[in-house]
N, C-alpha and C positions, 0 to 999 in steps of 0.2 A: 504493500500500500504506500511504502514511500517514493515519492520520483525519482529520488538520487540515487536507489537505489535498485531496480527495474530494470531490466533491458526493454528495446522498442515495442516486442509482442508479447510482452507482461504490460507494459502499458499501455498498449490498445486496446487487449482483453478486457484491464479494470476499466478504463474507461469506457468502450461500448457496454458493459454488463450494466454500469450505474455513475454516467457521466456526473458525476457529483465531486468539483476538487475542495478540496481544503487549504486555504491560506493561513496559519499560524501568523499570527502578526505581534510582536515585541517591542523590544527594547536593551539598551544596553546600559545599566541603570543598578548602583547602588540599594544594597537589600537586606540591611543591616549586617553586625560583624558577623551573624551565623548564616547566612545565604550567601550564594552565589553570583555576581554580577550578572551571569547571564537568565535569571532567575525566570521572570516576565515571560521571557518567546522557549525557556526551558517549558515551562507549566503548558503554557500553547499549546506547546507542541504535543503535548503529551496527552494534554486533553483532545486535540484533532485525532491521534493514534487513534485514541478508545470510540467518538464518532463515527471514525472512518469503519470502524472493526464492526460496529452496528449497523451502519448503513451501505458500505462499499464505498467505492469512489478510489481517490487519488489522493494522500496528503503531500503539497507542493512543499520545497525547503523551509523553515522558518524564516522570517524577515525579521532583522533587526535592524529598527528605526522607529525611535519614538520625539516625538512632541510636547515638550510640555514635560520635559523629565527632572529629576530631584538637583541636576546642575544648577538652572534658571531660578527652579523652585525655592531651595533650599541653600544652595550652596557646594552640595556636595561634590567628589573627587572622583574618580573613577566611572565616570559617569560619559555620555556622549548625544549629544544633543542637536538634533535636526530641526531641521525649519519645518512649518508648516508646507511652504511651497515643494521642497524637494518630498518630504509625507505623500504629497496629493501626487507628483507628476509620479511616482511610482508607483503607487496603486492604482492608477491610472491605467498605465500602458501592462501592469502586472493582471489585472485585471481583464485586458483586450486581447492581448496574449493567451489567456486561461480560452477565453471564450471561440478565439482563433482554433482552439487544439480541439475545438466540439465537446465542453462541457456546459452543460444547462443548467446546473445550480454550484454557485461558491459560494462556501459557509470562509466567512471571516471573522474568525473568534479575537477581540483584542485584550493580550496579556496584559497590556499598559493601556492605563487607564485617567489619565491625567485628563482633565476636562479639553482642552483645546486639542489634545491630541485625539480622542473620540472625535470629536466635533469634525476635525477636517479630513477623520476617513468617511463620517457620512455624509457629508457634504458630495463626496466622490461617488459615497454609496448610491445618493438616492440620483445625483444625475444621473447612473448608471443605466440606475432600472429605468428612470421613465427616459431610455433613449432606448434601451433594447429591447426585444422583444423575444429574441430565441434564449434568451439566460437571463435569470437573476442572483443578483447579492442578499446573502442576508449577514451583516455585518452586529456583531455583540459584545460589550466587554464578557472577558467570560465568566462571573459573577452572574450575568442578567438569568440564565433560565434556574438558578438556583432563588431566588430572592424570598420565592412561599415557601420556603423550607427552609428559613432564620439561618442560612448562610451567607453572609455577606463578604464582600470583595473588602480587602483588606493592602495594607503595604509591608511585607515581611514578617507578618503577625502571623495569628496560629493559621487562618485557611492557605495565605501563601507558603508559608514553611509545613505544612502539613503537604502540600503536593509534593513538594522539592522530598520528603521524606517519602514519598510514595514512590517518585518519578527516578530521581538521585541520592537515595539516602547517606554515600557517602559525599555528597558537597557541603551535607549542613554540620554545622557545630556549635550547638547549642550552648556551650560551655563557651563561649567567647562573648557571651552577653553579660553584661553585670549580675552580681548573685541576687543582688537587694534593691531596693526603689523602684521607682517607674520607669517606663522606656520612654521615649520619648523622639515623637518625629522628626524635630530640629536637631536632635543632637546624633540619637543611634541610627533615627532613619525608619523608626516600627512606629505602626500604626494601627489597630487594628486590635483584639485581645490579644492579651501575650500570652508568646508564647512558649514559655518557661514552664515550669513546674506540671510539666506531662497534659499542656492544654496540645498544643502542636502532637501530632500524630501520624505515621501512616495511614493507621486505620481510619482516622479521621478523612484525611484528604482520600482515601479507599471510598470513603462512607459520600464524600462530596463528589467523585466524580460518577459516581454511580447514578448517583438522582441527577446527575446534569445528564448525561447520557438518555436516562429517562423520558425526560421532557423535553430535552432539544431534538433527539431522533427522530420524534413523529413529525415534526413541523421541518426538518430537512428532506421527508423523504414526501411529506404532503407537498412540498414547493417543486421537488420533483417531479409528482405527477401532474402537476399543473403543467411543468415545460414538454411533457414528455406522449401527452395523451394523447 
């Protein structure tokens, strides 16, 4: 299911059986001292896997490029930070490209979730749809189809370090956060409950992409049969 990994007539097969790709969409962004920088389009990615495994399709490379990241925001180091303009011109053409190779549905799940950075992929999103007619986007932080089941989108907190625990469990180290006080988004970079003292889990993040799979699956594959009927 992944492209980079495929030859030509494995990726014609998935895609004639269920022309469905997956865009993984990141960032390259500080994630406090027990996560991984590439944290964001890691989880992405990981969560398109498990989509893809339910529905079929294609999951395209991850894209790391965010908008609106913890550099501008906060200050932070480690960090790398895109324009909105260069955001758009490659979801863009990443986007016309997809739809070029004969897929009728791209699910764009976005790992990074900075307000202006949503804002200008669906900007992209929606001119998309209302210009084409043989494919559509459907563009989500990936937070969104969990929100009726008291999972919320977080920054390095227990749901983000709870995937990285599922997805990468040796990247995180827990043990690098302070033992005592609050965390705190200006300084560690976490936001979100913390996630120290056995809140952060695999099982946890097991437990959260199960219900996203859930509920996001039926409405990927209902937008498929709308392109496909």
């Amino acid at each position: 299911m992944r492209y980079e990994l495929l030859k030509p007539e494995e990726y014609r097969a998935a895609r004639d059986a269920a022309p469905i790709a997956y865009l993984p969409w990141g960032a390259h962004e500080w994630h406090g001292l027990h996560n991984p920088l590439g944290l964001d389009t890691l989880k992405v990615h990981g969560i398109c896997l498990a989509l893809c495994q339910a529905t079929g399709g294609i999951v395209f490379p991850p894209v790391y490029c965010g908008h609106q990241t913890m550099k501008p925001y906060a200050g932070f180091e480690a960090t790398i930070e895109y324009s909105k303009e260069c955001v758009q011109l490659l979801a863009k053409e990443t986007l016309e490209q997809i739809t070029d190779e004969g897929f009728r549905v791209i699910v764009l799940p976005m790992g990074h979730y900075g307000p202006l950075h949503v804002d200008a992929l669906n900007e992209v999103v929606n001119e998309f749809n209302a210009t084409h007619e043989q494919a559509v986007v459907w563009a989500f932080p990936d937070y969104a189809p969990l929100k009726d089941e008291g999972i919320r989108g977080d920054h390095a907190a227990q749901t983000e370090t709870s995937y990285m625990l599922l997805f990468h469990p040796e990247s995180v180290d827990l043990s690098r956060l302070p033992e005592g006080g609050e965390l705190d988004m200006f300084r560690e970079g976490v936001d979100g409950v913390d996630p120290r003292g056995g809140n952060a889990s695999a099982e946890f993040g097991r437990n959260a992409l199960e219900l996203l799979v859930k509920n996001a699956a039926p409405r990927i594959l209902s937008l498929l049969k709308s392109k496909t009927a």
